[in-house]
N, C-alpha and C positions, 0 to 999 in steps of 0.2 A: 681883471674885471672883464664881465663878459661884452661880448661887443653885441648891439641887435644887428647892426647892418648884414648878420649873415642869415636870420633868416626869411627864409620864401616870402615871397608876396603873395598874398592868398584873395585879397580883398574884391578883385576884379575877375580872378577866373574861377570856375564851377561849372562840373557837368557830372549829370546826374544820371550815373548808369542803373541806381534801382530806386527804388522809393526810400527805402531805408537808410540811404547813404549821400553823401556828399563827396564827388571824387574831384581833385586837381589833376590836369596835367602838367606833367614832372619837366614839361619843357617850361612852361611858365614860371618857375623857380627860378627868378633872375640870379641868385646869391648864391647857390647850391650847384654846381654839375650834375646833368642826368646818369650820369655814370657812377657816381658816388652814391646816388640812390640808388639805383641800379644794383651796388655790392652791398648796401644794408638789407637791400631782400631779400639776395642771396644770403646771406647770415641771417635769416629770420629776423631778423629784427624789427623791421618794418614789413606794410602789406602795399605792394602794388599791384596792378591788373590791367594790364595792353597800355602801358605807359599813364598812366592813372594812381595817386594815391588818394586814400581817403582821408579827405580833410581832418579826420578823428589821431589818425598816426602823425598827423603835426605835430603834436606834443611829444612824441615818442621820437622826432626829429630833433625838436628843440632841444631834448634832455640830451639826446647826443651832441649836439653843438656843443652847450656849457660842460657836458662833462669834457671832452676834446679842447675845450678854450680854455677850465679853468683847472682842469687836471691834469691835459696832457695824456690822457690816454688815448690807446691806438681803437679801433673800430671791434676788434675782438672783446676788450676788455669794457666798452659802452653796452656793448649786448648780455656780456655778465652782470654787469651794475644792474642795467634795464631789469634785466630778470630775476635780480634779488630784490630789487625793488616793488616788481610786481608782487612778489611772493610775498611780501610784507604786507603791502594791502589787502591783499587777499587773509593771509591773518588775523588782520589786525579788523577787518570784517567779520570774519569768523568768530573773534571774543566778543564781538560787539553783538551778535545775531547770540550767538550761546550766554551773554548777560542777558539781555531780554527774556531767554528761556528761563533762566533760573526765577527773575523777578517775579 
């Protein structure tokens, strides 16, 4: 079972580098090491910027956590997941926008 105590605490920090975004600093992640986010950027996985992530890649944090907590895989293999994951929504958008055209 997944545990929440691992992730970030988001609720109290925010800083806002452009209009369109929401970013944390990655020091404020009591649960998380900045160095562990650190090598998810490095692997693409996530997006940081001068020690800054965007509140939006939380999610793309989280899905790492539970996949690591309840599957046990290593940080290579969450970035495959992640990205066969995205790839599906993005399909599974694409049948949905291409049904509408048919209707």
């Amino acid at each position: 079972m997944f545990n929440k105590k691992n992730y970030p605490q988001v609720y109290r920090y925010s800083l806002t580098l452009d209009k369109e975004a929401n970013w944390l600093n990655i020091n404020a992640c009591n649960e998380i090491h900045p160095e562990l986010i650190q090598i998810l950027a490095d692997l693409g996985v996530i997006e940081i910027h001068q020690g800054y992530i965007k509140k939006d890649e939380l999610s793309r944090l989280y899905k790492i956590l539970r996949l690591r907590e309840c599957l046990g895989l290593n940080y290579a293999g969450c970035a495959v997941v992640l990205d066969l994951l995205d790839r599906i929504e993005d399909l599974r958008a694409e049948i949905e926008r291409l049904k509408r055209l048919i209707k």
